[in-house]
C-alpha positions as CSV (number, residue, x, y, z in Angstrom):
1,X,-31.6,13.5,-16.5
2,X,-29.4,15.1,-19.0
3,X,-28.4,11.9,-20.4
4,X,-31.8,10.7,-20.4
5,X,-32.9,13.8,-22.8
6,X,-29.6,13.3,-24.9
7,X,-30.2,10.0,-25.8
8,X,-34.0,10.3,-26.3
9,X,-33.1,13.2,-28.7
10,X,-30.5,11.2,-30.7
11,X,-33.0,8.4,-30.6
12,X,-35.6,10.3,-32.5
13,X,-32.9,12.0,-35.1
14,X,-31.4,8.8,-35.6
15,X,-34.9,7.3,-36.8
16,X,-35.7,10.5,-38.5
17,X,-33.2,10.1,-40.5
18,X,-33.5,6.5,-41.3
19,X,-36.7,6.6,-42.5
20,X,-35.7,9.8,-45.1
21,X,-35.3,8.1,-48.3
22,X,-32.6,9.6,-50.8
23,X,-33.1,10.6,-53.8
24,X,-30.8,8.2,-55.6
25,X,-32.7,5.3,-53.8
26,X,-35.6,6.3,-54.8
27,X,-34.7,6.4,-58.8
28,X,-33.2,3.2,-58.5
29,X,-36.3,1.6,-57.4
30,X,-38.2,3.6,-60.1
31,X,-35.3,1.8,-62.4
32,X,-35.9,-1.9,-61.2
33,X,-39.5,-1.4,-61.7
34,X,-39.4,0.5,-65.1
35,X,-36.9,-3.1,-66.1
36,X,-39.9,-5.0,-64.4
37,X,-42.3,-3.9,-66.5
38,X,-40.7,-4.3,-69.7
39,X,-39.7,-7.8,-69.1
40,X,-43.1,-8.6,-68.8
41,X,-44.3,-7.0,-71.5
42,X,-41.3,-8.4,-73.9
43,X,-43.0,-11.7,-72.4
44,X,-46.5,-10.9,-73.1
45,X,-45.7,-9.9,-76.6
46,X,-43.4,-12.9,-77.3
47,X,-46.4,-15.2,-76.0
48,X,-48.8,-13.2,-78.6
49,X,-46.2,-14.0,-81.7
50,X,-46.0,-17.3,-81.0
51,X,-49.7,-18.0,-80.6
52,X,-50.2,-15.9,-83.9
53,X,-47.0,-18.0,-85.4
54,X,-49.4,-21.5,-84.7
55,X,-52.2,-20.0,-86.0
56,X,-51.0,-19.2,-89.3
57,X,-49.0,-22.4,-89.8
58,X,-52.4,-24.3,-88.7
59,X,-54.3,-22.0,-91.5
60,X,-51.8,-22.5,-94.0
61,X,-51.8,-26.5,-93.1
62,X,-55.4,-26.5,-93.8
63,X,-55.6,-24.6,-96.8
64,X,-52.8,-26.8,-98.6
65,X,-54.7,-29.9,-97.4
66,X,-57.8,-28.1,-99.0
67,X,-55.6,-27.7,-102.3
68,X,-54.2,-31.4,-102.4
69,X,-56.0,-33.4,-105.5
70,X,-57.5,-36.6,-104.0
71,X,-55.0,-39.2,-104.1
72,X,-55.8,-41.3,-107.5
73,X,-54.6,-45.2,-108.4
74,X,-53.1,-47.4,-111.1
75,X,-56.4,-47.2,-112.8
76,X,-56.9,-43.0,-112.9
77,X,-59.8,-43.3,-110.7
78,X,-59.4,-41.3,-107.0
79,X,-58.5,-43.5,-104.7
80,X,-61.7,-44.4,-102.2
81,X,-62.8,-47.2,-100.3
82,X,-65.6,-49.2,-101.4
83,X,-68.9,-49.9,-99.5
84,X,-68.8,-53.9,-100.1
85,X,-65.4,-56.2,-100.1
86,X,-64.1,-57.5,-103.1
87,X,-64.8,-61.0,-103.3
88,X,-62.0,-64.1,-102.7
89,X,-60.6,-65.4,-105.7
90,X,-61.5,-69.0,-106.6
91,X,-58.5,-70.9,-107.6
């Protein structure tokens, strides 16, 4: 019966203390999570700049193609395509 109650009562310190976290264990989860985060926030805002980054260059494409004179022939006048065809030579 004695042993019985010994090793009940070990059984139950034994768990006791197993399921006591430390205090050391419990600032390096704090640490792992804190690193985590940050990651994904260094991602998030990484993302952002990049997006912005296409953005501007798209603007900046646009408003050069906006500034671009209209490409102009041999004869000075801008180069655009006529409604009818030129007709055949006759030789």
């Amino acid at each position: 019966m004695q042993k019985t109650l010994a090793y009940a009562v070990m059984l139950a310190a034994t768990l006791g203390l197993a399921a006591c976290d430390k205090p050391s264990e419990n600032a390096a989860e704090d640490a792992r999570e804190a690193q985590s985060e940050a990651r994904e926030s260094m991602n998030e805002a990484a993302e952002e700049r990049n997006e912005a980054a296409q953005e501007r260059a798209e603007e900046q494409r646009e408003e050069t193609y906006e500034q671009m004179p209209a490409p102009e022939n041999e004869s000075g006048q801008p180069a655009t395509p006529s409604a009818a065809p030129a007709e055949p030579a006759n030789q």
